[in-house]
C-alpha positions, 0 to 999 in steps of 0.5 A, a space after each residue: 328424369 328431367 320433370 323431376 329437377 324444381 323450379 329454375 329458381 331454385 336451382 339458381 340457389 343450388 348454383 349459387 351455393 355448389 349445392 352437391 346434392 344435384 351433382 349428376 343431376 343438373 346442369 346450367 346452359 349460360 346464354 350470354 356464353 354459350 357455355 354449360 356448367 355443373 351446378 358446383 362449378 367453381 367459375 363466377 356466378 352467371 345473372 338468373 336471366 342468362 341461366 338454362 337448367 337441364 338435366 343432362 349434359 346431352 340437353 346442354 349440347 343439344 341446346 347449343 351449349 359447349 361444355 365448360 373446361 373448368 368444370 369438365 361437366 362431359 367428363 364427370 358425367 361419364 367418370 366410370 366409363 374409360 371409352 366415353 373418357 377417351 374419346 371426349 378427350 379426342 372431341 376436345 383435341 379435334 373439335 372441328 374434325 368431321 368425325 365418322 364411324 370409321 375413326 372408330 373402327 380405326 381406334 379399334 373401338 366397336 361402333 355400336 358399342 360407342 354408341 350405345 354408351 354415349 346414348 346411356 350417359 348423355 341422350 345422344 350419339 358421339 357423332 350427334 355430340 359433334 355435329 350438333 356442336 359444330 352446326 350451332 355455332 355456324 347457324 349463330 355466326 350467320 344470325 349475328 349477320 356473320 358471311 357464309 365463310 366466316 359461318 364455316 369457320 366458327 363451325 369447324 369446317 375445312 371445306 366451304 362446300 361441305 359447310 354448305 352441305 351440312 347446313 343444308 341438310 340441317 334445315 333444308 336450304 344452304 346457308 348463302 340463300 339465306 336473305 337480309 330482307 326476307 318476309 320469313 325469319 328463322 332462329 332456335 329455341 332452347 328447350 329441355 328436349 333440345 334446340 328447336 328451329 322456329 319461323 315466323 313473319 311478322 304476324 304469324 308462326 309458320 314452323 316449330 320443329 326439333 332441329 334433328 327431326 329428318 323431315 325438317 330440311 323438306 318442310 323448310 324447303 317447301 316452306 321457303 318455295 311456298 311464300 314469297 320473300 324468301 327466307 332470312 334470320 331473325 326473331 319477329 313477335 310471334 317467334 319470341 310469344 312462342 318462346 316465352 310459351 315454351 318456356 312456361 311449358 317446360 317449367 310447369 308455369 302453364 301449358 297453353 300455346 296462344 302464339 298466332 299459328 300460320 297452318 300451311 296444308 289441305 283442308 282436312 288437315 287443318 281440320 285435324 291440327 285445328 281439333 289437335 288445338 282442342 286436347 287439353 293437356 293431360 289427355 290423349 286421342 286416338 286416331 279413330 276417335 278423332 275421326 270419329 268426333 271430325 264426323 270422318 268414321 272411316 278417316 283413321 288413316 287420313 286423320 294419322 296422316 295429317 298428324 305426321 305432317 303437322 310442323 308446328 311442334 307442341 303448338 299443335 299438339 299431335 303427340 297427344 295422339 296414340 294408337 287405338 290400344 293406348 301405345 305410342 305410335 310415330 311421332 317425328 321428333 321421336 318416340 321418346 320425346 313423345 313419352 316425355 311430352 305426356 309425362 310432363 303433361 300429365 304431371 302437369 295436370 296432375 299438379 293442377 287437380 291437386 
């Protein structure tokens, strides 16, 4: 599990010395690379600030990291396994091919199989693996102020359009709409459970969502229709405070989010997202009990609602809620997101009570 790995401190000694004792069971993402390691990888050692430390190969790619061809850290992973090996290899021959499920029945594979077992070694779907890997490096083309065809480009698309297609679908708004003086700026964040998009002006954050959440690209679009100035590329204050938060958070510094939050919905919702702010990490609620406490007894529904459309991920914490008899119950970026989120909470609180 990736909440048992120690501090990034130490495992940047592990690094140094090609410690074989996390062989298998940490990986460095190096940002001013973009590239990620085994910790024994033989290459010249990266400086502690440019480090990213994850537990698996998939939170690398997730995170927008391309595997090291030196250290081949997909391949070791996935050393027993010859249809996992294969097909990395094709990936590595045809990075910029958009790969479907019909190459894999043409290559005489079994689709769910293939699934299954890339799901088993790395978290994540072969064609999450490609996908992921070809948008990310788009989306930083486009932030380093790169044309929307240089973008397609740098993401391995033959055809502008279908660029523009995927793009949009990632996070709801074409690439080419993206604006240099816009009021509202987008950019990832890195984290253990994979990339996130956030957006902020300059005062406030107004979104934080998991980059594959599929109701992403409409909180985007009815995010960018709502606020006037249009929506560009950029990391202002409040993106960087909340950042700086999550990186705390999934390194057992601290759990508090104090990032000024912009909380775009009805009333009521904000009343419950307001409430969800005062559950300490460690804890849960129930839909019910919310209601209850809001002085709304009969609002169990209405409270879950409005827990479903909150877009401020872990900032407002709504995978603090379960059902009534303690089991997970929706969460949009996943339910086993959800259980990771309150493992590390719990082991958090665990270690503070201590």
């Amino acid at each position: 599990m990736m909440f048992d790995l120690p501090d990034s401190q130490t495992l940047y000694q592990a690094l140094i010395t090609c410690d074989a004792a996390y062989e298998g069971r940490a990986y460095v993402g190096v940002t001013s690379t973009g590239i990620f390691c085994r910790l024994s990888c033989p290459a010249r050692k990266p400086k502690f600030e440019n480090c990213r430390f994850h537990a698996t190969p998939g939170a690398c790619i997730e995170a927008g990291f391309r595997a090291c061809k030196r250290c081949k850290p997909l391949a070791a992973a996935a050393a027993d396994d010859p249809v996992v090996q294969g097909l990395l290899a094709k990936l590595e021959q045809r990075p910029a091919y958009r790969w479907g499920e019909g190459d894999l029945v043409r290559m005489g594979l079994d689709a769910s199989t293939v699934r299954r077992a890339f799901k088993r070694h790395f978290g994540m779907t072969f064609l999450e693996m490609a996908r992921q890997r070809r948008l990310r490096e788009g989306f930083t083309a486009l932030k380093a102020g790169e044309p929307v065809i240089a973008a397609q480009i740098d993401a391995g698309f033959e055809s502008a359009s279908a660029f523009r297609a995927a793009f949009a679908k990632l996070v709801g708004i074409a690439p080419g709409a993206f604006r240099k003086d816009a009021l509202l700026l987008a950019d990832w964040i890195d984290t253990p459970l994979g990339a996130m998009i956030a957006i902020s002006c300059r005062h406030q954050l107004h979104l934080l969502e998991f980059a594959d959440r599929k109701a992403l690209p409409r909180e985007v679009a009815k995010l960018q229709k709502a606020q006037p100035g249009g929506l560009g590329f950029g990391r202002p204050a409040p993106t960087e405070q909340i950042a700086e938060e999550l990186r705390r958070y999934f390194a057992g510094e601290g759990a508090a989010f104090e990032t000024p939050l912009a909380l775009h919905g009805t009333a009521f919702e904000r009343e419950v997202w307001r409430y969800l702010v005062t559950i300490p990490a460690g804890e849960t609620r129930s839909y019910s009990q919310i209601a209850r406490e809001l002085g709304r007894v009969s609002a169990a529904r209405a409270v879950a609602r409005a827990n479903g459309r909150n877009q401020l991920a872990l900032a407002v914490p709504c995978h603090r809620v379960l059902s009534a008899d303690g089991s997970l119950t929706g969460y949009g970026g996943g339910l086993w997101r959800k259980q990771r989120l309150i493992e590390i909470e719990t082991s958090y609180k665990q270690r503070i009570s201590a």
